[in-house]
C-alpha positions as CSV (number, residue, x, y, z in Angstrom):
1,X,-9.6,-18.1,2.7
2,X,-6.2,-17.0,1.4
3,X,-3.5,-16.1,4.2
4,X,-3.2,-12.2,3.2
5,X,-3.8,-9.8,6.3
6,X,-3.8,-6.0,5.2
7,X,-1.5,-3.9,6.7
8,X,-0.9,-0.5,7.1
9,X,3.4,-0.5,6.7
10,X,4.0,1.1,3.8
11,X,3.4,5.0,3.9
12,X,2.3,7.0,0.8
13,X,2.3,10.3,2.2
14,X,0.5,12.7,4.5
15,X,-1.9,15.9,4.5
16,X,-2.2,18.3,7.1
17,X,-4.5,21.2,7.3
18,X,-3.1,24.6,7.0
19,X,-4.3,28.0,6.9
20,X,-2.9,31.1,4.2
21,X,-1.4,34.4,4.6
22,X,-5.0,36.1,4.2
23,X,-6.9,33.8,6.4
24,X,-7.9,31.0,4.0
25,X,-7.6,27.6,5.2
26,X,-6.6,24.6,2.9
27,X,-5.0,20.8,2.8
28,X,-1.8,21.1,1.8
29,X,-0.1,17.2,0.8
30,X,2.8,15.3,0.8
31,X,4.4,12.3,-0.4
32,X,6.1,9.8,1.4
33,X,9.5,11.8,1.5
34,X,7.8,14.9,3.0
35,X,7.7,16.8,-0.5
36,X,4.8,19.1,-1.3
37,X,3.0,17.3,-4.2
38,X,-0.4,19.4,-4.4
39,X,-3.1,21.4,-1.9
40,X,-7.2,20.8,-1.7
41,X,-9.6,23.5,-1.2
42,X,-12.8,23.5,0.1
43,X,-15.5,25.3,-1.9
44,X,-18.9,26.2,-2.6
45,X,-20.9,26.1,-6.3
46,X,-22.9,28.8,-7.9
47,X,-26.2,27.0,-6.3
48,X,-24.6,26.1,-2.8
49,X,-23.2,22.3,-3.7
50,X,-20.1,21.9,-1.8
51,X,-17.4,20.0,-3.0
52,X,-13.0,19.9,-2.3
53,X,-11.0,21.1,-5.7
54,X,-7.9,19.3,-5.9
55,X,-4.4,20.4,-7.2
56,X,-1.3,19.7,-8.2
57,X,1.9,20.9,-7.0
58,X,2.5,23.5,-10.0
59,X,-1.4,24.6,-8.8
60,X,-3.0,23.0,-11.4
61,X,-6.6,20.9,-11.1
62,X,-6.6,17.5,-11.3
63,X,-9.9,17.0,-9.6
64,X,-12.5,17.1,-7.1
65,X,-14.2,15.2,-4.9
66,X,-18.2,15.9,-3.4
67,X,-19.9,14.2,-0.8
68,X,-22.7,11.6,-1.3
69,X,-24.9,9.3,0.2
70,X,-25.9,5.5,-0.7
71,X,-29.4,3.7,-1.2
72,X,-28.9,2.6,2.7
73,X,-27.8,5.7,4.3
74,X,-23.8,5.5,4.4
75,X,-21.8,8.2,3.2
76,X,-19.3,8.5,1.2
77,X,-17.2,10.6,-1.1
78,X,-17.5,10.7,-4.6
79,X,-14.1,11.9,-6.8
80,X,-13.8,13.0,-10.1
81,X,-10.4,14.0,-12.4
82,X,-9.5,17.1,-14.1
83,X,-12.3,16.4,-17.1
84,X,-14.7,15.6,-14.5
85,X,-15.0,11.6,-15.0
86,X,-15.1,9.7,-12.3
87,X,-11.5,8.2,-10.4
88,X,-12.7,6.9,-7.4
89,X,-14.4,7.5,-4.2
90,X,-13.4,7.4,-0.4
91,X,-15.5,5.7,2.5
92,X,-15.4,6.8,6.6
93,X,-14.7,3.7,8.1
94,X,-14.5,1.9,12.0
95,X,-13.0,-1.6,12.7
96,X,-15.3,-3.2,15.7
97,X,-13.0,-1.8,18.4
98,X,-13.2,1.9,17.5
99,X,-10.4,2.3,15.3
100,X,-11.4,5.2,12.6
101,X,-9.9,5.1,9.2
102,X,-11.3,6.0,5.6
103,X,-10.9,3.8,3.1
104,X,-10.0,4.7,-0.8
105,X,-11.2,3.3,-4.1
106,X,-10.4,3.8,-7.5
107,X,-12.5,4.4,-10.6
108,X,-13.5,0.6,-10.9
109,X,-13.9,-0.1,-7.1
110,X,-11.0,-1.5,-6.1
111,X,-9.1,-0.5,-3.1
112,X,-5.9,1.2,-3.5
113,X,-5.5,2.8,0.1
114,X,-6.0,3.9,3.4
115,X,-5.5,7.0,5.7
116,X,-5.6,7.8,9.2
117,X,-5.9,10.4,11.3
118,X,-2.5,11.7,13.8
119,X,-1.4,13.3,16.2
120,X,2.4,14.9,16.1
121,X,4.5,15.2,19.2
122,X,3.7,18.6,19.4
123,X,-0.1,18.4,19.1
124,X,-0.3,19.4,15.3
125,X,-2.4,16.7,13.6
126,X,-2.1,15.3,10.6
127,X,-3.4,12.6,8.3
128,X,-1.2,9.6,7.0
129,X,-1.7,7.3,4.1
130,X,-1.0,4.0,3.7
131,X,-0.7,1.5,1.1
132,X,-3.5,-1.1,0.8
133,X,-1.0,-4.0,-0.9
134,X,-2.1,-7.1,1.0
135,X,1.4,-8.4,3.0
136,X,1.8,-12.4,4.2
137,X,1.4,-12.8,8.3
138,X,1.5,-15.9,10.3
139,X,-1.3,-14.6,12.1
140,X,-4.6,-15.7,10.0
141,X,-6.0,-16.3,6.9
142,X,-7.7,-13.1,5.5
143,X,-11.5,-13.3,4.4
144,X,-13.5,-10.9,1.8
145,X,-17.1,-10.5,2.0
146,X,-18.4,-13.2,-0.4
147,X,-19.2,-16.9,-0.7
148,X,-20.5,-19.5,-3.0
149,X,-23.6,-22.1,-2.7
150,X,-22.9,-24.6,-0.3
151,X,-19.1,-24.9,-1.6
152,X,-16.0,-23.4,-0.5
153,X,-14.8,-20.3,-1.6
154,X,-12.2,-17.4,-1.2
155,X,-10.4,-14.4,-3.4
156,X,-7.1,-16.0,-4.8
157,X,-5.2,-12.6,-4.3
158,X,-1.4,-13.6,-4.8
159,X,1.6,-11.8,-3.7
160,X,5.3,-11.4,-4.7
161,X,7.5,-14.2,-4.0
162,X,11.0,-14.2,-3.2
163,X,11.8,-17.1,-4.5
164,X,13.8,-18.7,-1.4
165,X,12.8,-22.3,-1.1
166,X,11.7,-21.8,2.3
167,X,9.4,-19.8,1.5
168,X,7.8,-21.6,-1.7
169,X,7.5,-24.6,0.6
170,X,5.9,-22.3,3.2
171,X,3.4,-21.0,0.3
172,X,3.0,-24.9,-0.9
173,X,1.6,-26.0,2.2
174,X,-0.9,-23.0,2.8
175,X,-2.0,-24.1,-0.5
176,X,-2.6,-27.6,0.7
177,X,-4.4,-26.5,3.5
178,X,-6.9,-24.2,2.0
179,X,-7.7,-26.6,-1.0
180,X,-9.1,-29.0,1.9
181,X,-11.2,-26.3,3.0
182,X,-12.1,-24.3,0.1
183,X,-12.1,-24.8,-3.8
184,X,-10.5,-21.3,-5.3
185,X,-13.5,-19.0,-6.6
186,X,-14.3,-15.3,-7.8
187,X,-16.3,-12.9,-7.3
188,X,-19.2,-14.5,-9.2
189,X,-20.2,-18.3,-8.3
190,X,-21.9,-20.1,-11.4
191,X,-23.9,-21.8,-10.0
192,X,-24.6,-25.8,-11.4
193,X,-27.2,-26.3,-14.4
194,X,-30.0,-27.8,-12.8
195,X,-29.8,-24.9,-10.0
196,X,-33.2,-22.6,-10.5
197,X,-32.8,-18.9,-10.9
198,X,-34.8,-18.3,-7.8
199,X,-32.9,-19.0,-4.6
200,X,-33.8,-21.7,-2.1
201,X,-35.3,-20.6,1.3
202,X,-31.2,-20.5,2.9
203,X,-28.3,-19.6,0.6
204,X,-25.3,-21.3,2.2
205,X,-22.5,-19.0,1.7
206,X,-19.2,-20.9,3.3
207,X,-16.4,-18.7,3.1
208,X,-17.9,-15.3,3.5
209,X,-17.5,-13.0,5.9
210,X,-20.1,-9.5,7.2
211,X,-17.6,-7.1,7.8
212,X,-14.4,-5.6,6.1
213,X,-10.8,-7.0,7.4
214,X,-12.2,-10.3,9.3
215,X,-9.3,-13.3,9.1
216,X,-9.4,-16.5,10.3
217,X,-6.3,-17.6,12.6
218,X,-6.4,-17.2,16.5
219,X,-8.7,-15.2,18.4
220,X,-8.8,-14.5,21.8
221,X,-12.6,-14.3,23.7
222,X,-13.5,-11.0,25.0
223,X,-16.6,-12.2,26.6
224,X,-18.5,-15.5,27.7
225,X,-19.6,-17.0,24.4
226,X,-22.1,-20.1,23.4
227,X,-19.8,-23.1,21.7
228,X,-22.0,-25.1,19.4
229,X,-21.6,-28.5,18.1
230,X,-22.8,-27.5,14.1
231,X,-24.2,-25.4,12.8
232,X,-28.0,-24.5,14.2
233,X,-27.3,-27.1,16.8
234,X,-27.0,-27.7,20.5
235,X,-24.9,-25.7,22.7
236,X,-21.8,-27.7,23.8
237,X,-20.5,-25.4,25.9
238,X,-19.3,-21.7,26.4
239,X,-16.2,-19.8,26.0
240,X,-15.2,-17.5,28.7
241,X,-12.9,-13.8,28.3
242,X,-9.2,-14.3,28.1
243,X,-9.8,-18.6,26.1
244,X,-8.1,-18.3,22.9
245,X,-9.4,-20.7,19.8
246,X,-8.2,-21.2,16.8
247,X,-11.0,-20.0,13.7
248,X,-10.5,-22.6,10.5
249,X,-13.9,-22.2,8.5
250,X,-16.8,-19.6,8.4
251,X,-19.8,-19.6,6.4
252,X,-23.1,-17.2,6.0
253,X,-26.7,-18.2,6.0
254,X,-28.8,-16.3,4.5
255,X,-32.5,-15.9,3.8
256,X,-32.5,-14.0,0.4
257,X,-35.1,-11.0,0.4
258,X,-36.5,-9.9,-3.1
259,X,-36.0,-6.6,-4.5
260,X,-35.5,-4.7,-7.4
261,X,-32.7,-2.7,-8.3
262,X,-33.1,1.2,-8.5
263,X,-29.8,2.5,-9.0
264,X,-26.2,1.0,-10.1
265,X,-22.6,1.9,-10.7
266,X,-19.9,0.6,-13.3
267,X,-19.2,-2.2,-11.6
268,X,-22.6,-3.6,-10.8
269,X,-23.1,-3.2,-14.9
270,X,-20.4,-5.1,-15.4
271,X,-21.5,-7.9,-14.0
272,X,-24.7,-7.8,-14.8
273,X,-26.8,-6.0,-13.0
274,X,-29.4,-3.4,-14.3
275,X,-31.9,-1.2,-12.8
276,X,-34.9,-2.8,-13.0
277,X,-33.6,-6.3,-12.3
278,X,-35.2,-8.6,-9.8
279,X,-32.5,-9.6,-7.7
280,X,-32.5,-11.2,-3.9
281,X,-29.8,-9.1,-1.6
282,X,-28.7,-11.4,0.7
283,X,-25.8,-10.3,3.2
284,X,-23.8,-7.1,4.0
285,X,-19.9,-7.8,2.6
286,X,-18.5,-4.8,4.1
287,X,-17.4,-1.3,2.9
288,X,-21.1,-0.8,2.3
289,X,-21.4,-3.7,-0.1
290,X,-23.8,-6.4,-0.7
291,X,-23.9,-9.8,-1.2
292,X,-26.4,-10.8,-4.0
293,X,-28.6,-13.8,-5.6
294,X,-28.6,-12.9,-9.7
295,X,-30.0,-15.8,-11.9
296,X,-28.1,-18.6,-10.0
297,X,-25.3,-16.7,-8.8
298,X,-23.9,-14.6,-6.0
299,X,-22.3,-11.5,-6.9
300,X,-21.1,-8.7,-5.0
301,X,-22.5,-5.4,-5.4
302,X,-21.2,-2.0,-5.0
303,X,-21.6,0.6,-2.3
304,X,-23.9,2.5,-4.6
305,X,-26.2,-0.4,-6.0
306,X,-30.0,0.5,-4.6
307,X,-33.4,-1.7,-4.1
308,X,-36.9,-1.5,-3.8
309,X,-37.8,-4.3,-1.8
310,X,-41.1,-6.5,-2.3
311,X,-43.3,-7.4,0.4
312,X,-44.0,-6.3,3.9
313,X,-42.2,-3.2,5.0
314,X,-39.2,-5.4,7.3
315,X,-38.7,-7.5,4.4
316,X,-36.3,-4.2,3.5
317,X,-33.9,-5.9,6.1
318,X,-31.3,-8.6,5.5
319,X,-32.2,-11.9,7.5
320,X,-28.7,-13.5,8.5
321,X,-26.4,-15.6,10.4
322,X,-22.4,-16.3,10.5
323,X,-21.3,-18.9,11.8
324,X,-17.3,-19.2,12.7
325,X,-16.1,-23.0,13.1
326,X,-13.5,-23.2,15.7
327,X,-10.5,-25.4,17.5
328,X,-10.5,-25.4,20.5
329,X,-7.7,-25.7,23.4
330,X,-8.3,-29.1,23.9
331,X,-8.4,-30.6,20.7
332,X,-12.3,-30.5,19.8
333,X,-14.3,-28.6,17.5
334,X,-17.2,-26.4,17.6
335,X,-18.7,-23.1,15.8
336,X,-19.6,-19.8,17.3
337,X,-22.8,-17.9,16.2
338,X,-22.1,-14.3,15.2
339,X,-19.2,-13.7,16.4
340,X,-18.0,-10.5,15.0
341,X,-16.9,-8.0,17.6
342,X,-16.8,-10.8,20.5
343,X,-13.2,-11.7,20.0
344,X,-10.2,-10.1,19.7
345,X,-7.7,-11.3,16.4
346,X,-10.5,-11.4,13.8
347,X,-10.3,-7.8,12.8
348,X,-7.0,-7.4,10.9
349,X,-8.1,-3.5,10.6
350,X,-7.7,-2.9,14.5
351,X,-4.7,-3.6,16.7
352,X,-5.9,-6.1,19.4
């Protein structure tokens, strides 16, 4: 849990759609200044594959980009540079209150930014990018889409400092705070020696979150929700539409499901993962991403990484719970049971 909340603030540029003197319609871009820096054009290969060509403001290629479709169904697109490796790929996207966006990666599957589609004052429409640099907010403490084995855990993403002394102490005591909570980790959890390969019947995950842009902080009920006093206990009580709480520690359970691995990107490779490997998914992280038991430790695979699962035919679904501990007004605390999409504040992709 690191207090980063990503932003959309800093533009990069835009593309609108335009059509040619003879008819032709293409994407013609801009930077953030409003200068024409290159043009994509749809098109259509010898046997029928369509794809976007990508150029460069002298009309030069730099690229393309083809649609795809992962293990589970989502779709995506796929991009490649001028040589025809691949740079990156770029993912439809829609924050639990409706809010579209598509969301860009590069080479190693990282994000890098966002767009969004506009509407000028005079009806034209447009798309805008945005930067994907994680900004500091008082508002909540930002989550990715992984955990560790019954520890703490969170991405230690750290930003520029200004160096004023208010805010090192301001940075000092967040520091404080999340090192009672949550022990720094990475995106792979060794897991201790005498831990067995195979996972135990529920893989505590604390830390991790289901879902793209979820922060801890304050969130505001939409709806009459069960307060319970732990986790898989009794109901306490019940929060009603318009109560506002204040979300300081979430956590995953999950039953693992075995499966072996089909299909893999770069990244999964890189950490390990092969096709052929008997692995046990365990969560979604988001971005369509899963979370992953590998010989004793949870890793986080990409959006193209593809099982066969083992056993009967709904064992192919992942078996999970997240649970959301909670202040409330008065003082006392309690957790919420799936919570996504129930409150407002714990998106920090949508505007509440």
């Amino acid at each position: 849990m690191f207090c980063k909340v990503f932003t959309m603030t800093q533009k990069k540029g835009r593309s609108e759609k335009k059509t040619g003197w003879l008819g032709n319609s293409y994407i013609q871009h801009y930077d953030s200044e409003g200068n024409k820096n290159g043009r994509s054009v749809r098109k259509e290969g010898f046997f029928g594959g369509k794809y976007t060509e990508h150029y460069d403001s002298k009309g030069n290629k730099r690229g393309r980009s083809e649609q795809k479709e992962t293990f589970w169904g989502r779709k995506y697109t796929r991009k490649y540079d001028a040589d025809g490796n691949e740079s990156g790929t770029s993912e439809k996207k829609e924050t639990f209150f409706g809010n579209r966006y598509t969301k860009h990666y590069d080479s190693q599957g990282k994000k890098t930014d966002r767009s969004v589609k506009k509407e000028g004052f005079w009806g034209n429409k447009y798309v805008e990018r945005y930067s994907d640099e994680p900004v500091s907010s008082g508002g909540g403490s930002s989550l990715r889409g992984d955990g560790r084995f019954y520890s703490a855990s969170s991405y230690d993403r750290r930003s520029k400092s200004s160096g004023k002394g208010f805010r090192i102490i301001l940075v000092a005591a967040i520091i404080l705070v999340i090192w009672f909570f949550s022990k720094g980790s990475r995106t792979i959890y060794n897991i201790s020696a005498d831990m067995t390969a195979s996972p135990p019947e529920v893989v505590a995950a604390t830390g991790a979150c289901p879902f793209e842009g979820c922060q801890l902080g304050k969130w505001v009920a939409r709806e009459t929700i069960p307060v319970f006093e732990q986790i898989d206990g009794q109901q306490l009580h019940s929060l009603h539409s318009g109560d506002v709480v204040h979300a300081v520690l979430a956590e995953i359970r999950a039953i693992p499901q075995k499966a072996r691995i089909t299909k893999t990107y770069r990244t999964d490779e890189e950490q390990g993962l092969h096709v052929g490997d008997i692995v046990y998914p365990l969560y979604p992280l988001g971005e369509g991403a899963v979370a992953i038991w590998d010989n004793g430790n949870i890793v986080e695979g990409s959006m193209d990484l593809a099982f066969d699962f083992e056993g009967a035919s709904e064992s192919d679904t992942l078996v999970w719970t997240w649970w959301v501990k909670v202040l409330l007004a008065d003082g006392s605390a309690g957790w919420l049971q799936n919570p996504q999409g129930r409150l407002g504040g714990m998106d920090s992709l949508s505007v509440d």
